[in-house]
PyMOL Python script that loads the backbone (N, CA, C, O; Angstrom):
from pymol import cmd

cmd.read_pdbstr("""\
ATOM      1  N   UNK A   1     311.065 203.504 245.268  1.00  0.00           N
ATOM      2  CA  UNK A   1     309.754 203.896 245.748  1.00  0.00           C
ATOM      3  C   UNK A   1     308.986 204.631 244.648  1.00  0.00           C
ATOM      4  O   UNK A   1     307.851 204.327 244.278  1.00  0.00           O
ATOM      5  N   UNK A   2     309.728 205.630 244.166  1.00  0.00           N
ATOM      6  CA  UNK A   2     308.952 206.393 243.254  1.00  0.00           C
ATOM      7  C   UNK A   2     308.644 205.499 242.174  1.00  0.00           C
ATOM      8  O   UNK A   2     307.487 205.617 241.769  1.00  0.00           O
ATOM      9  N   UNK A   3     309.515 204.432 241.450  1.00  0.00           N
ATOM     10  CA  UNK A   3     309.229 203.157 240.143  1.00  0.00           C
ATOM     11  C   UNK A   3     308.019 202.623 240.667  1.00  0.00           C
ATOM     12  O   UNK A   3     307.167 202.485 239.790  1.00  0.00           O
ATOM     13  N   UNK A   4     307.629 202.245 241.906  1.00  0.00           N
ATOM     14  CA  UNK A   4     306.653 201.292 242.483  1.00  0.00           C
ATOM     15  C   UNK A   4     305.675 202.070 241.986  1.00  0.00           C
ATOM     16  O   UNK A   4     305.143 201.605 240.978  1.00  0.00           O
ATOM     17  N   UNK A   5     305.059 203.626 242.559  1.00  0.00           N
ATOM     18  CA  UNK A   5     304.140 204.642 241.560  1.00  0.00           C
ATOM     19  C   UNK A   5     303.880 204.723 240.246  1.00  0.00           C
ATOM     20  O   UNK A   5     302.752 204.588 239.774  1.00  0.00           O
ATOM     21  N   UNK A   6     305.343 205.042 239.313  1.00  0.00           N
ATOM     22  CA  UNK A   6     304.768 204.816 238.179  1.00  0.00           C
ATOM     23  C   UNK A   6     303.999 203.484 237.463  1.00  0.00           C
ATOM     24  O   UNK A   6     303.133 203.498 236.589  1.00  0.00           O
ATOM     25  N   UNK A   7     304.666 202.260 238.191  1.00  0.00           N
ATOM     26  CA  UNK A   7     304.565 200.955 237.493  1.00  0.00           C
ATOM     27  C   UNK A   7     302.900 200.921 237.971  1.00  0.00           C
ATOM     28  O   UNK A   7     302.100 200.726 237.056  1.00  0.00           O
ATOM     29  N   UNK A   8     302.336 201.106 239.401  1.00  0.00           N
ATOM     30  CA  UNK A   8     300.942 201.410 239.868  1.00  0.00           C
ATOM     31  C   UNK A   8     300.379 202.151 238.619  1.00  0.00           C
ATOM     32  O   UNK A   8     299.497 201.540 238.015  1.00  0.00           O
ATOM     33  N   UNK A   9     300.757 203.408 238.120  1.00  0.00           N
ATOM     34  CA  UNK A   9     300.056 204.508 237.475  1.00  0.00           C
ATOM     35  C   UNK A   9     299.873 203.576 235.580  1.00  0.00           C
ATOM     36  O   UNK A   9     298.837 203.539 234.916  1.00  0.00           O
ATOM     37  N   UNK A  10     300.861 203.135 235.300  1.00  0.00           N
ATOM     38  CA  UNK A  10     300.935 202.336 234.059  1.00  0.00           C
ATOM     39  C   UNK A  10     300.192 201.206 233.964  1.00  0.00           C
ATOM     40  O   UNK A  10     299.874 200.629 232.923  1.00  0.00           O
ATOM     41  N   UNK A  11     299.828 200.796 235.484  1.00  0.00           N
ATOM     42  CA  UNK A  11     298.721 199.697 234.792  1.00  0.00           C
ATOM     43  C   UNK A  11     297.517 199.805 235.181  1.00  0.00           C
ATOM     44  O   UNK A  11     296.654 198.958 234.948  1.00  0.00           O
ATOM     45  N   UNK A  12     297.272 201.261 236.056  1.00  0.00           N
ATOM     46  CA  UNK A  12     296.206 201.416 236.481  1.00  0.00           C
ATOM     47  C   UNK A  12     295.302 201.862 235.331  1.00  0.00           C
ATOM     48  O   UNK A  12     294.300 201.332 234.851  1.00  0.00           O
ATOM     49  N   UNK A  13     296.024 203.128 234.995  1.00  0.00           N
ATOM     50  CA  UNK A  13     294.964 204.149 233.993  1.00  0.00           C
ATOM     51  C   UNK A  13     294.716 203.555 232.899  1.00  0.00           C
ATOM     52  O   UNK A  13     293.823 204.092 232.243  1.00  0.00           O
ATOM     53  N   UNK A  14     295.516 201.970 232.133  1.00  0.00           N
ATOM     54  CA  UNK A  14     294.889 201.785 230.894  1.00  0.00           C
ATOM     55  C   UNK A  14     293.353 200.761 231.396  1.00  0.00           C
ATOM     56  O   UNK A  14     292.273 200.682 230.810  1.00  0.00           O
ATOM     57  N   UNK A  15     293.743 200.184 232.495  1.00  0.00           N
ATOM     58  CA  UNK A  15     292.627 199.467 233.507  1.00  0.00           C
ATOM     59  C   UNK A  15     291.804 200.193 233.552  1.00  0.00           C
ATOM     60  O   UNK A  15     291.018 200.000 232.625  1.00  0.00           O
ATOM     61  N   UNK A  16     291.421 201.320 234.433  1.00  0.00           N
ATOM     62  CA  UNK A  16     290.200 202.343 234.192  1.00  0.00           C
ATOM     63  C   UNK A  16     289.804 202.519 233.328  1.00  0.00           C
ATOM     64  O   UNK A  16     288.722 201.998 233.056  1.00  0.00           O
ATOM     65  N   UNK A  17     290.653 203.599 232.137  1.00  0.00           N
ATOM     66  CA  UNK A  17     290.067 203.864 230.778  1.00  0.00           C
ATOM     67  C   UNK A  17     289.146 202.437 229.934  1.00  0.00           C
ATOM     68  O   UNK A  17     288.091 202.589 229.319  1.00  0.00           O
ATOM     69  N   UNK A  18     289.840 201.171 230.109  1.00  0.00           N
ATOM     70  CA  UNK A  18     289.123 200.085 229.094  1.00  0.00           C
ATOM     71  C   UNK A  18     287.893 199.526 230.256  1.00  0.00           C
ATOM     72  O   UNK A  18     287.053 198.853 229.659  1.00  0.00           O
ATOM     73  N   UNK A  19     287.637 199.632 231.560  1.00  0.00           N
ATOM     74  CA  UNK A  19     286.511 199.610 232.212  1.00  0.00           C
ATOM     75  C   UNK A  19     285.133 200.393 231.491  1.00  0.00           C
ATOM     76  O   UNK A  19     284.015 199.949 231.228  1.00  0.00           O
ATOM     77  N   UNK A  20     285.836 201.968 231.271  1.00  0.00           N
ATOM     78  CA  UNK A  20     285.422 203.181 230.977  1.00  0.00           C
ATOM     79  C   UNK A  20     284.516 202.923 229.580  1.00  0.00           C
ATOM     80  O   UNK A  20     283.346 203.238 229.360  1.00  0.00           O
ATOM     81  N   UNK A  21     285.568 202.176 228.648  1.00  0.00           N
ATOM     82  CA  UNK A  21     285.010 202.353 227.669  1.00  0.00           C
ATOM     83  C   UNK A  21     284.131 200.900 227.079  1.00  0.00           C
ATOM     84  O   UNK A  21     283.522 200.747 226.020  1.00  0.00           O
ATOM     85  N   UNK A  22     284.346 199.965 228.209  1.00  0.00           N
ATOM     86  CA  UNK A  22     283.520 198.748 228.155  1.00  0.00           C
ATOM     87  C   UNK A  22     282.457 199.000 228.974  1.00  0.00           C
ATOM     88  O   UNK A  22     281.547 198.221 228.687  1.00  0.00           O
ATOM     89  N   UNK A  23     282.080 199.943 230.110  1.00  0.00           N
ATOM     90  CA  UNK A  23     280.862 200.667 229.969  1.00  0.00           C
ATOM     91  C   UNK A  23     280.271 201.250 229.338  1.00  0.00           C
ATOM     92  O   UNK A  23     279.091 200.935 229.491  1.00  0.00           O
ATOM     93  N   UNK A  24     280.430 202.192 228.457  1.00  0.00           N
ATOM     94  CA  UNK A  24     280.078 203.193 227.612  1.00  0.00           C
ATOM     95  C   UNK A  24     279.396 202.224 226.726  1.00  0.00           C
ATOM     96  O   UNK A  24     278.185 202.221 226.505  1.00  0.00           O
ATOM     97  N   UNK A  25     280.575 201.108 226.063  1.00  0.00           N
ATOM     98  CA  UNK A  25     280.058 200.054 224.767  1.00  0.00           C
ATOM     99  C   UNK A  25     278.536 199.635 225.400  1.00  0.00           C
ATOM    100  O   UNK A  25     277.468 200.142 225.059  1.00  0.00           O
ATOM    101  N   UNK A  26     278.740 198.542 226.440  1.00  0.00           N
ATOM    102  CA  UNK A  26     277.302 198.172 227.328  1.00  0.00           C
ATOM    103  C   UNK A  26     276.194 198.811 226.909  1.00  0.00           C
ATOM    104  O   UNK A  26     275.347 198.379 226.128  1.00  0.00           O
ATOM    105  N   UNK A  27     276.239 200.203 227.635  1.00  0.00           N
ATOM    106  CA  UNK A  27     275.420 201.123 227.902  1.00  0.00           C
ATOM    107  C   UNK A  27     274.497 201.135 226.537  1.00  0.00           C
ATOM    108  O   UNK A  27     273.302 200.917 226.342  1.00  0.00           O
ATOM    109  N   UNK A  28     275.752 201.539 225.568  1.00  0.00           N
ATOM    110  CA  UNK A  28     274.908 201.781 224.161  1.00  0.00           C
ATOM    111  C   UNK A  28     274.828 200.517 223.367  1.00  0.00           C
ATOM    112  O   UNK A  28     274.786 200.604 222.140  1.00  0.00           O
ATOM    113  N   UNK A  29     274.804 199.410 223.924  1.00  0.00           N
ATOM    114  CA  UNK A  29     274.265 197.999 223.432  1.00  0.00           C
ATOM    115  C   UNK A  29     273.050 197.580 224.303  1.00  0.00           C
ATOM    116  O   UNK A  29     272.375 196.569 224.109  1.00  0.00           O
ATOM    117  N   UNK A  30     272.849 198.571 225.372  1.00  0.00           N
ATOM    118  CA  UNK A  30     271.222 198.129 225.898  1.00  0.00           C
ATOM    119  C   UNK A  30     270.399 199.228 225.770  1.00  0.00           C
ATOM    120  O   UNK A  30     269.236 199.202 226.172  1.00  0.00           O
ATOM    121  N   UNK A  31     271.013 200.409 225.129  1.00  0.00           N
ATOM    122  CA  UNK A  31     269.870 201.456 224.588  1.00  0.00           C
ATOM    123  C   UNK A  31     269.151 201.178 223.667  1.00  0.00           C
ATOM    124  O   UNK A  31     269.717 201.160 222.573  1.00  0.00           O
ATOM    125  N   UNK A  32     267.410 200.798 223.691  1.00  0.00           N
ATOM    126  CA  UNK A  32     266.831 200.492 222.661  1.00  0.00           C
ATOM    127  C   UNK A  32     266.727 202.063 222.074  1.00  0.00           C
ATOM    128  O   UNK A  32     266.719 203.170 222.612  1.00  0.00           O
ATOM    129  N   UNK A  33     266.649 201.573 220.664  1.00  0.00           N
ATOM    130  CA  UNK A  33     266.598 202.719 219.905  1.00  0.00           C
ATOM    131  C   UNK A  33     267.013 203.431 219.185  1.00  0.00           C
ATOM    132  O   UNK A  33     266.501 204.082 218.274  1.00  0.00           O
ATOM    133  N   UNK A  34     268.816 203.278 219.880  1.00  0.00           N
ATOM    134  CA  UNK A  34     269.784 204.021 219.049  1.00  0.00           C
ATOM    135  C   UNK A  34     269.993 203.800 217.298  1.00  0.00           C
ATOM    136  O   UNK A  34     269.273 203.046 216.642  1.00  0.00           O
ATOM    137  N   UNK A  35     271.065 204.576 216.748  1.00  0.00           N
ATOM    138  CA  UNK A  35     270.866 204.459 215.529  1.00  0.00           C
ATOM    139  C   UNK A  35     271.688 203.395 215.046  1.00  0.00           C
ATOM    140  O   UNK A  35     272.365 203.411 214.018  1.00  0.00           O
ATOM    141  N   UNK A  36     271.535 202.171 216.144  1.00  0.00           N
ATOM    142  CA  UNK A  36     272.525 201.120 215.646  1.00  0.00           C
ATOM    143  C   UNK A  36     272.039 200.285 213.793  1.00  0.00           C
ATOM    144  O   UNK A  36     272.945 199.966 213.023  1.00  0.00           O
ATOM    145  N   UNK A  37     271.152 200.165 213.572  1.00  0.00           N
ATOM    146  CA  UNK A  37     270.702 199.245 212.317  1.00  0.00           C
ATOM    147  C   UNK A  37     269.897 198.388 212.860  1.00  0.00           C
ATOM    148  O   UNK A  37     269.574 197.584 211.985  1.00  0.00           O
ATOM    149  N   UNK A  38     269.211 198.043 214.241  1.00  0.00           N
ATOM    150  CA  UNK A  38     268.869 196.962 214.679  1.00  0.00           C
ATOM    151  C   UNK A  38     267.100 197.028 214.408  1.00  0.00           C
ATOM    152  O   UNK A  38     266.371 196.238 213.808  1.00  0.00           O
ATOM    153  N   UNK A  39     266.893 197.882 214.883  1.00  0.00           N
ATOM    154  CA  UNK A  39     265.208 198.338 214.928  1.00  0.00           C
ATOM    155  C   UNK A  39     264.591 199.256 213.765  1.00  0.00           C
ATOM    156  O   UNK A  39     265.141 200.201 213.199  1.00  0.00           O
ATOM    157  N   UNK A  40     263.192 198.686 213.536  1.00  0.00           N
ATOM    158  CA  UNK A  40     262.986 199.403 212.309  1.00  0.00           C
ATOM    159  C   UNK A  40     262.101 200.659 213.102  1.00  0.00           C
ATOM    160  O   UNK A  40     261.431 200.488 214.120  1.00  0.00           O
ATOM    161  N   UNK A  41     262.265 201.866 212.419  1.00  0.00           N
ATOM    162  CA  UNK A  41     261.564 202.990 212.699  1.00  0.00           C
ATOM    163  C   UNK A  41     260.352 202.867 212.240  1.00  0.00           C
ATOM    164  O   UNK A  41     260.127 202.055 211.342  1.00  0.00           O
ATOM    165  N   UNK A  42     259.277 203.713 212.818  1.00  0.00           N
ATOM    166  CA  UNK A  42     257.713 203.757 212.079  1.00  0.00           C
ATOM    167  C   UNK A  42     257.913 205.282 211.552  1.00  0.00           C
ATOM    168  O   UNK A  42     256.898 205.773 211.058  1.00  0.00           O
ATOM    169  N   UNK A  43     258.848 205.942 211.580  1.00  0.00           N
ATOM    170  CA  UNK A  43     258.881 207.392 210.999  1.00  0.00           C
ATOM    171  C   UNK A  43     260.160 207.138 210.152  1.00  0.00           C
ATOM    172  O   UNK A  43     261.017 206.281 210.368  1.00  0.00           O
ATOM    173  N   UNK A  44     260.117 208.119 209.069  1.00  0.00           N
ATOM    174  CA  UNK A  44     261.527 207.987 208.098  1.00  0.00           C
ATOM    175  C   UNK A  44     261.614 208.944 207.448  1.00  0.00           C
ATOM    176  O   UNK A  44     260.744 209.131 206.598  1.00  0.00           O
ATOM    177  N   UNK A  45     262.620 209.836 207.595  1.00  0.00           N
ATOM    178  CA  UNK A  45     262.855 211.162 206.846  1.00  0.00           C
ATOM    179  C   UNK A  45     263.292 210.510 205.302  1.00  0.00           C
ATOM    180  O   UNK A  45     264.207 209.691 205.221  1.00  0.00           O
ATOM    181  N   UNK A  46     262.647 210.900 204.287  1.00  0.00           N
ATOM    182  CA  UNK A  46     263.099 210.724 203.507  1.00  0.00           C
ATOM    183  C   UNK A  46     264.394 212.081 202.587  1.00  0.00           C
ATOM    184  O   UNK A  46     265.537 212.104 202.131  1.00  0.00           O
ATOM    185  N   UNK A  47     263.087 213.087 202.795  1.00  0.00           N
ATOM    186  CA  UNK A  47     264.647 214.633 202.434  1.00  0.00           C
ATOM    187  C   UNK A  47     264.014 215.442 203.042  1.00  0.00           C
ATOM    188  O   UNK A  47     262.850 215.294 203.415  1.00  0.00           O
ATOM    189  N   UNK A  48     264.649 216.313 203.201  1.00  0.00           N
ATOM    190  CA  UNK A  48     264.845 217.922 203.707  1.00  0.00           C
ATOM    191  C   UNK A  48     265.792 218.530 202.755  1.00  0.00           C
ATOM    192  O   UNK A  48     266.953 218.264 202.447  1.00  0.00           O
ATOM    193  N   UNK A  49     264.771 219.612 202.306  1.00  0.00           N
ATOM    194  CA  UNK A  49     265.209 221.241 202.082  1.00  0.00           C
ATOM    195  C   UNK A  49     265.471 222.320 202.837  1.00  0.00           C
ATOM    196  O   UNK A  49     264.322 222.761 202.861  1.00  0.00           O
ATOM    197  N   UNK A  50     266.146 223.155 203.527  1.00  0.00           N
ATOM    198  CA  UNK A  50     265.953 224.632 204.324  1.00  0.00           C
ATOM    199  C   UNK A  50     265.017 225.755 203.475  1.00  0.00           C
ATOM    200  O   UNK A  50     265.373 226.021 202.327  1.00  0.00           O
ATOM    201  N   UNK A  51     264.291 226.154 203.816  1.00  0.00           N
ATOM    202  CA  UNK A  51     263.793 227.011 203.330  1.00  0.00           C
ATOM    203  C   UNK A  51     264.137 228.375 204.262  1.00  0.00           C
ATOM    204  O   UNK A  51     263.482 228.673 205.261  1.00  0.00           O
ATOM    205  N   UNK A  52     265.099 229.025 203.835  1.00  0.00           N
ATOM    206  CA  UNK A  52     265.557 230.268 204.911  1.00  0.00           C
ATOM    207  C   UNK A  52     266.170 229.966 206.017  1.00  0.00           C
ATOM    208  O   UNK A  52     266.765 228.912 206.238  1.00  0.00           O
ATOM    209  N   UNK A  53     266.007 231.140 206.951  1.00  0.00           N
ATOM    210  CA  UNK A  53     267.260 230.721 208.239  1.00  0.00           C
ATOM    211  C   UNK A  53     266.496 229.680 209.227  1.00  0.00           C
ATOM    212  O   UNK A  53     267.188 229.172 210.109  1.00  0.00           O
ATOM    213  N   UNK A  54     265.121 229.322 209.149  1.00  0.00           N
ATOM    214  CA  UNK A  54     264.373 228.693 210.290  1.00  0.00           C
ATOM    215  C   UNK A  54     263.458 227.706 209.681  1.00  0.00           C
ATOM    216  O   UNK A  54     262.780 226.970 210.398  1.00  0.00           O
ATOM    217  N   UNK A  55     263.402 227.650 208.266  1.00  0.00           N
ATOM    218  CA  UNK A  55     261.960 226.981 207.862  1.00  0.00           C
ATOM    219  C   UNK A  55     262.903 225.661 206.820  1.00  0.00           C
ATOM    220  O   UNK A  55     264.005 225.423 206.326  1.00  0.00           O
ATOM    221  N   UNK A  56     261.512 225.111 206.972  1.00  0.00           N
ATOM    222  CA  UNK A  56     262.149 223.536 206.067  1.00  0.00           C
ATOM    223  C   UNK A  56     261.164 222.657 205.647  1.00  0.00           C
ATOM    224  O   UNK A  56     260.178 222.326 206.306  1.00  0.00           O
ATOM    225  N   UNK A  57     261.526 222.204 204.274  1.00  0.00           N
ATOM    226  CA  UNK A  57     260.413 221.343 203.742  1.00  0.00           C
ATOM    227  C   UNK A  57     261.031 220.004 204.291  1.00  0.00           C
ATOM    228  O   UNK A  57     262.183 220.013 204.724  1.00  0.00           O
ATOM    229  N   UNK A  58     260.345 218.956 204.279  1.00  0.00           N
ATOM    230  CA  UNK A  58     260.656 217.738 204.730  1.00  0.00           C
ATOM    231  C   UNK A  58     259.603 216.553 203.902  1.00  0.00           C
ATOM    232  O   UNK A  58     258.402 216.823 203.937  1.00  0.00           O
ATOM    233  N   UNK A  59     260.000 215.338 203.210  1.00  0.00           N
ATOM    234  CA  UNK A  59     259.392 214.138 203.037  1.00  0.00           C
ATOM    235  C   UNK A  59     259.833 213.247 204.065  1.00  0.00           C
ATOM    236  O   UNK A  59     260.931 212.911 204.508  1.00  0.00           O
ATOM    237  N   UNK A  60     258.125 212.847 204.411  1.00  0.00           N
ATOM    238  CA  UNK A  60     258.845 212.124 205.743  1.00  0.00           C
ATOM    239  C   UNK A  60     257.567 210.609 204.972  1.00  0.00           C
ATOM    240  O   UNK A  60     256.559 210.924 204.340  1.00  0.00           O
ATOM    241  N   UNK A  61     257.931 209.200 205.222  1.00  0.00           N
ATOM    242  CA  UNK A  61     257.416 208.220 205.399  1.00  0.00           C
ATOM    243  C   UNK A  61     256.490 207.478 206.307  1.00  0.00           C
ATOM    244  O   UNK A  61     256.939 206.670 207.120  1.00  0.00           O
ATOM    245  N   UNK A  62     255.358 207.698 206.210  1.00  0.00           N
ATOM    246  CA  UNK A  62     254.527 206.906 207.902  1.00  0.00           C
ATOM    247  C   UNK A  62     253.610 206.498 207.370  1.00  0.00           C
ATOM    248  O   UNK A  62     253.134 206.969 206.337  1.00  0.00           O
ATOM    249  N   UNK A  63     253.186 205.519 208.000  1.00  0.00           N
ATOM    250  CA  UNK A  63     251.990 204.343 207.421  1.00  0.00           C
ATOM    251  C   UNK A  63     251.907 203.847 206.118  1.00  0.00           C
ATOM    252  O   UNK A  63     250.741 203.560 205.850  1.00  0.00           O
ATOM    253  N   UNK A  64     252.689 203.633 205.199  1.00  0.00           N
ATOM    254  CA  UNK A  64     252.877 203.628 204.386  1.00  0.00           C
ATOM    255  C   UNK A  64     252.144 204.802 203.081  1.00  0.00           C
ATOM    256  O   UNK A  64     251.401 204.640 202.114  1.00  0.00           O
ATOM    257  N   UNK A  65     252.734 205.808 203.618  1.00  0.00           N
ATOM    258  CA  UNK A  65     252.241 207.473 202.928  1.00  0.00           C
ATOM    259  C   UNK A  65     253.469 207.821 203.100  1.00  0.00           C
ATOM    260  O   UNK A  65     254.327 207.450 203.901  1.00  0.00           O
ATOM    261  N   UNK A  66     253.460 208.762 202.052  1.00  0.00           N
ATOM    262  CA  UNK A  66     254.664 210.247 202.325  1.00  0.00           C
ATOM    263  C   UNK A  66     254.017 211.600 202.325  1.00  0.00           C
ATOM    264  O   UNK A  66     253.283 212.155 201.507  1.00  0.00           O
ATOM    265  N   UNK A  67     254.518 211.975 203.518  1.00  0.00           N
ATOM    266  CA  UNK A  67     254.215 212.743 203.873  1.00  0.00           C
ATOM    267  C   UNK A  67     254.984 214.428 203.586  1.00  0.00           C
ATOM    268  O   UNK A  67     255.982 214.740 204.236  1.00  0.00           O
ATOM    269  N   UNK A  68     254.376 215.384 202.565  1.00  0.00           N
ATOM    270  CA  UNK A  68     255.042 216.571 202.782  1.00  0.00           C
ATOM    271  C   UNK A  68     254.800 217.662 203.676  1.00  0.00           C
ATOM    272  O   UNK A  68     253.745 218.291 203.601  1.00  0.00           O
ATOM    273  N   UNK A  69     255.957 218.027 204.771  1.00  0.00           N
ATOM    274  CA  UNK A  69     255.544 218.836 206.040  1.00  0.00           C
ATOM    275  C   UNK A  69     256.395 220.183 205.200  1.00  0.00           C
ATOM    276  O   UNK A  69     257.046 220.173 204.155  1.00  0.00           O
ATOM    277  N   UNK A  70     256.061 221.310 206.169  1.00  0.00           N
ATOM    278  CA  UNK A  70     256.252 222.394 206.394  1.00  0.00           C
ATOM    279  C   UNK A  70     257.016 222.412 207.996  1.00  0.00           C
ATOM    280  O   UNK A  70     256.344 222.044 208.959  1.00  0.00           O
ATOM    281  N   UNK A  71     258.057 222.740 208.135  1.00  0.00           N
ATOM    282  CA  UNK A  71     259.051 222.580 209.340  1.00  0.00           C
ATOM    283  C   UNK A  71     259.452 224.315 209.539  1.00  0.00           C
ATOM    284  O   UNK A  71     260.111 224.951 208.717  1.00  0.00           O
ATOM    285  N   UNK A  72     258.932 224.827 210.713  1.00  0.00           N
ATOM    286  CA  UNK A  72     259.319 226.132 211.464  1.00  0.00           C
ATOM    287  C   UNK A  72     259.764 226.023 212.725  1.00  0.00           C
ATOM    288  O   UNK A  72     259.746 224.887 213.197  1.00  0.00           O
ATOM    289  N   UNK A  73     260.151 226.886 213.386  1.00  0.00           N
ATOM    290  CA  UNK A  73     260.175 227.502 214.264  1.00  0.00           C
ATOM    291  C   UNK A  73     259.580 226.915 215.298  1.00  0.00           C
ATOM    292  O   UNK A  73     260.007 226.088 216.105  1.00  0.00           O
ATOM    293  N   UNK A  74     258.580 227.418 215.188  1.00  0.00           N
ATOM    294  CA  UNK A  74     256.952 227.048 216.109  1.00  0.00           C
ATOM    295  C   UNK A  74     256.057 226.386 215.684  1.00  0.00           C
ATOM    296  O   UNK A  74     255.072 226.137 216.378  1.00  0.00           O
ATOM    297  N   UNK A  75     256.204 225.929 214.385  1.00  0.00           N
ATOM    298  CA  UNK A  75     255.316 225.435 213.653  1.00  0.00           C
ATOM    299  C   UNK A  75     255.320 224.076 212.580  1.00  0.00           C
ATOM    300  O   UNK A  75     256.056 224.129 211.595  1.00  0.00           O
ATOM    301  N   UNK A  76     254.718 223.222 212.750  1.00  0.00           N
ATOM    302  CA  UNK A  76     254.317 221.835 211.636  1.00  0.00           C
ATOM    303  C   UNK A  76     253.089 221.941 211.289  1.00  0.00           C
ATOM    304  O   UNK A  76     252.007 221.991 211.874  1.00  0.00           O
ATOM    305  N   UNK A  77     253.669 221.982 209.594  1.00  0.00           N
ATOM    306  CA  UNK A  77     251.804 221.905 209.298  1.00  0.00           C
ATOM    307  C   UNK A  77     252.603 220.761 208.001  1.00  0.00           C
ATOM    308  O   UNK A  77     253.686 220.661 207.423  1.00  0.00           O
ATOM    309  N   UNK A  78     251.123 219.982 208.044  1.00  0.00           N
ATOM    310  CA  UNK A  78     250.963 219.135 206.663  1.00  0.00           C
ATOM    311  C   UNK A  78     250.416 219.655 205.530  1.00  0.00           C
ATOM    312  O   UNK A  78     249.241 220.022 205.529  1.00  0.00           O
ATOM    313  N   UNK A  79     251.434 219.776 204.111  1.00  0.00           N
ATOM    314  CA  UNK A  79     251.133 219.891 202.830  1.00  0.00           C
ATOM    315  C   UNK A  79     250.710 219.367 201.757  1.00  0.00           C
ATOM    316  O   UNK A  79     250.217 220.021 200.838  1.00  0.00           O
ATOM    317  N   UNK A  80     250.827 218.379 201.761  1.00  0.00           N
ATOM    318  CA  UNK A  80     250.101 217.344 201.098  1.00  0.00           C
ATOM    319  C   UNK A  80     250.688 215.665 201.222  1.00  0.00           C
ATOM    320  O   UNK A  80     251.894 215.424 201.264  1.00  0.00           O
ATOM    321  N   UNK A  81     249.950 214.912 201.256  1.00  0.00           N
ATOM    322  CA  UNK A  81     249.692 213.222 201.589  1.00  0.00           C
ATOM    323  C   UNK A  81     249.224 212.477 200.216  1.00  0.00           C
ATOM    324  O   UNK A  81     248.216 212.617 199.523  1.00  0.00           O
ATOM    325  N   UNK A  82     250.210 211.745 200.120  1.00  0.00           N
ATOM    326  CA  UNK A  82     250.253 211.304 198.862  1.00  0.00           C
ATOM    327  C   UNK A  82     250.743 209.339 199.582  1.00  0.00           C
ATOM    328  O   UNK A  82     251.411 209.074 200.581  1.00  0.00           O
ATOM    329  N   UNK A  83     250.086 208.363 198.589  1.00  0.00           N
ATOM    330  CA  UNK A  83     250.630 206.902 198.821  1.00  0.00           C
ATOM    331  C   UNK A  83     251.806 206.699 198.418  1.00  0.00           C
ATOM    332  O   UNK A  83     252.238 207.116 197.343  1.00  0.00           O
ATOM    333  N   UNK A  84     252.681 205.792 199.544  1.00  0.00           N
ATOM    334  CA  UNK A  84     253.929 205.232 199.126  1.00  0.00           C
ATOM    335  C   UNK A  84     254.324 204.788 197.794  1.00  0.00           C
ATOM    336  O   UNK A  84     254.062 203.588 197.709  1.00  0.00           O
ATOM    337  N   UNK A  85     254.829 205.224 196.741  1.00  0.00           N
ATOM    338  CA  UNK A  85     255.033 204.658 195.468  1.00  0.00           C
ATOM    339  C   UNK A  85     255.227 203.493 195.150  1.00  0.00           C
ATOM    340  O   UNK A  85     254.832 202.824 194.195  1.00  0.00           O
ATOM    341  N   UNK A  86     256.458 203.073 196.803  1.00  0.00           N
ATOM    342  CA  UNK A  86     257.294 202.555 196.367  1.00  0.00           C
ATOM    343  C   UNK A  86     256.592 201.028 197.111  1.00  0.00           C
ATOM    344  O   UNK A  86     257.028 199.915 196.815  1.00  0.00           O
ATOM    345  N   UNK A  87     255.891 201.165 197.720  1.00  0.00           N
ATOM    346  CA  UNK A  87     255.032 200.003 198.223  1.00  0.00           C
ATOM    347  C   UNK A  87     253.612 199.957 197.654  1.00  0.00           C
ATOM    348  O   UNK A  87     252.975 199.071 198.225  1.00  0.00           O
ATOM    349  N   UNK A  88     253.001 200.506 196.866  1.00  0.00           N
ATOM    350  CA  UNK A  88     252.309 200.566 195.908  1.00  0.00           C
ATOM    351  C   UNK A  88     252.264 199.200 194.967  1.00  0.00           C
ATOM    352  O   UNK A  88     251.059 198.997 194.819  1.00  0.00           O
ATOM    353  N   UNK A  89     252.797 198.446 194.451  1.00  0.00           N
ATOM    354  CA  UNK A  89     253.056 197.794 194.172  1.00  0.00           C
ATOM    355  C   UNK A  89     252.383 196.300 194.414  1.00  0.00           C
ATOM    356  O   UNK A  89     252.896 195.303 193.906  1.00  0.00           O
TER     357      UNK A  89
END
""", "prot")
cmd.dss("prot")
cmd.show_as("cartoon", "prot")
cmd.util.cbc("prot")
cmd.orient("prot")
C-alpha cells in the first residue's frame, strides 16, 4: 500500500513540475516585449555612468539622435542632442 504512494508521488511531481515549467516557457513565448532578441526597441541605452548615490548620466538612442540625459531621483532633464554618428552616413 504504502509502494502504491510512493510510485503515485514519483510520477506525479516530475508531471506537475514539467506542466509548471511548460507554462512558464508559453507564457514568456507570448509576452511581447521581453528581452528575447525578437523585437526591435525605439529606445536604446547606449551607457550609463552613476554620478553619486542617486544620480546618473545616461546615452540613450531615439529617432535616430543620441541623446545625453541627466538621471535623478525625481528628476530627467536633457543635456545635450547630438545626430546618430553612426547612421549619419
Amino acid at each position: 500500500m504504502m509502494l502504491s504512494y510512493i510510485l503515485k508521488l514519483l510520477f506525479l511531481v516530475p508531471l506537475v513540475a514539467g506542466m509548471a515549467f511548460g507554462a512558464l516557457w508559453l507564457w514568456r513565448k507570448a509576452q511581447p516585449g521581453l528581452a528575447m532578441g525578437q523585437r526591435e526597441r525605439a529606445v536604446k541605452l547606449i551607457d550609463a555612468i552613476p554620478l553619486g548615490a542617486t544620480g546618473r548620466l545616461a546615452v540613450v538612442e531615439f529617432a535616430d539622435k543620441q541623446l545625453l540625459i541627466a538621471v535623478s531621483r525625481g528628476q530627467v532633464q536633457l543635456l545635450s542632442e547630438t545626430a546618430n554618428p553612426a547612421k549619419a552616413d
